[in-house]
Each structure stands twice: as structure tokens, then as C-alpha cells.
C-alpha positions, 0 to 999 in steps of 0.5 A, a space after each residue: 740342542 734344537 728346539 725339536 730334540 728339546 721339545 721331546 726331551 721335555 715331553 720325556 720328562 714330563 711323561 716321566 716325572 710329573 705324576 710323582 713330582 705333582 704328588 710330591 708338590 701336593 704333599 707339601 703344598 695341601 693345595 691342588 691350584 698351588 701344584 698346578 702352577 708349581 709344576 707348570 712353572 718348574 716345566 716352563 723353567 727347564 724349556 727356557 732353561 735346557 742347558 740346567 739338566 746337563 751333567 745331572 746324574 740322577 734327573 729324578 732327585 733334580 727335579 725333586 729339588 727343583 720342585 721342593 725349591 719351588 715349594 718352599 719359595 711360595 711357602 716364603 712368599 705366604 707366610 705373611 698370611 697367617 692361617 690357623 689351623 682350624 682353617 687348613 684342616 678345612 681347607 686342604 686338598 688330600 694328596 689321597 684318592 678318593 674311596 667309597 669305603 667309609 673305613 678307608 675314608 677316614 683313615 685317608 682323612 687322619 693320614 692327610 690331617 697328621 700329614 699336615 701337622 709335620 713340619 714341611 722339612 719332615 713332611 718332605 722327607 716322609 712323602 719322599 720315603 714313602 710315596 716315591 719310595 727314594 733312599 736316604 741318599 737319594 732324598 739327601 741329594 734332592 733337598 740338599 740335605 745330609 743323608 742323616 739329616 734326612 734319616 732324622 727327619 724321616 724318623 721324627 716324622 714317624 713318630 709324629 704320624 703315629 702319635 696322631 694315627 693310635 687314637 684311630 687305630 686303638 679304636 679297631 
């Protein structure tokens, strides 16, 4: 492949690609920093590496795998730093955009802090399902997961954010 055809085939599937995988990376990341060079670097491999997304059959899941590899490796090397969760509540970028409703606001500020109490197994499983609107089999080929593995997650994810959300909504 030439440089010119590889250029444009990584411009593509950045066109394609990156909004849903940044979204993806903020998710499980909780830092708009941390995204940015986890995407830049998942970009920067395929362009040093073109040959890796030959017989891919599904680019997206690819990519989403990649990214969740990538996330989960920087999760790794921070676990030595041991945050409380008083500190990432406080901290966190909102994977939501920003509202002038005060209603909306504060439901999208209990999401994102329910979202950030899952596991980052569930977590990932969730945002794919919902967000991204990927299947079971399609999430399982992703994280390289069992597609019941992926069901169980989604479903235990579930209960957790619903548990943390009926304080909210038993008040309306």
C-alpha cells in the first residue's frame, strides 16, 4: 500500500471512527486528556502499523478493541495511584454535553457519577450498548468477551445505574 492510499485510508477511518471511539475512551477514562492521547496513539499505531487491519471484518469492533486495550493498559499503569472517590467525583470530565437546563443538568451530572461508580468491565459494556447502540455479539467481538458475558454485564450495569438514579427520580 502506498503512503498516499494509507494516508486516506486513515483519514477514513478517522472521519468514521474517532467521535464514537472518543466518546467510547472518555467513558471509561473519566479524563478528556487521557482520551486525546489514547486516541492519538490508537491512530498513530494503525499508520505505523497498516498491514494490522488486513482481514478485519468488522473495522468498527476492531477499533473498539483496540481502544479498550488501550484504556484498560493506562488504567493498569495508574493503579498504583490510589484515588478516592470523593477525589474522581470531583474530578471527572462528563462524557455528556453541557445543558442550560438545570433539570437535565443534574440528571446528566447523576448519570455520569452512577456511570462512574460501575466496574470498567460494565461500564464498557453499557456505553457500548447504549451509546454506540453495538449488539451483544458485536460488543463480545470488541472486548473479546463472551457474548453472555457481555449480556451479563450489560444487565448488571443496569441494575447498578438504576439503583443509583431512583433517588433521583423518585423525587419527580
Amino acid at each position: 500500500m502506498g503512503i498516499r492510499a494509507m494516508s486516506a485510508d486513515i483519514e477514513r477511518l478517522y472521519d468514521d471512527h474517532a467521535q464514537a471511539l472518543f466518546a467510547y475512551l472518555l467513558n471509561l477514562t473519566r479524563n478528556q486528556d487521557d482520551t486525546r492521547d489514547l486516541l492519538q496513539e490508537l491512530f498513530v499505531k494503525l499508520a505505523r502499523q497498516p498491514d494490522s487491519l488486513k482481514g478485519v471484518r468488522d473495522e468498527r469492533a476492531f477499533l473498539i478493541r483496540l481502544a479498550h486495550n488501550a484504556a484498560i493498559d493506562l488504567m493498569r499503569r495508574r493503579s498504583t495511584r490510589d484515588k478516592t472517590r470523593e477525589q474522581f467525583a470531583a474530578e471527572f470530565d462528563s462524557p455528556f454535553a453541557a445543558t442550560t437546563d438545570p433539570d437535565e443538568q443534574a440528571f446528566r451530572h447523576a448519570l455520569a457519577l452512577a456511570l462512574g461508580e460501575l466496574p470498567p468491565d460494565q461500564r464498557a459494556v453499557v456505553h457500548l450498548k447504549l451509546w454506540e447502540g453495538l449488539t451483544f455479539e458485536q460488543i463480545a467481538e470488541a472486548l473479546e468477551i463472551p457474548m453472555n458475558t457481555a449480556a451479563s454485564r450489560y444487565r448488571y450495569g443496569l441494575d447498578k445505574l438504576r439503583d443509583h438514579l431512583r433517588p433521583l427520580y423518585e423525587e419527580l
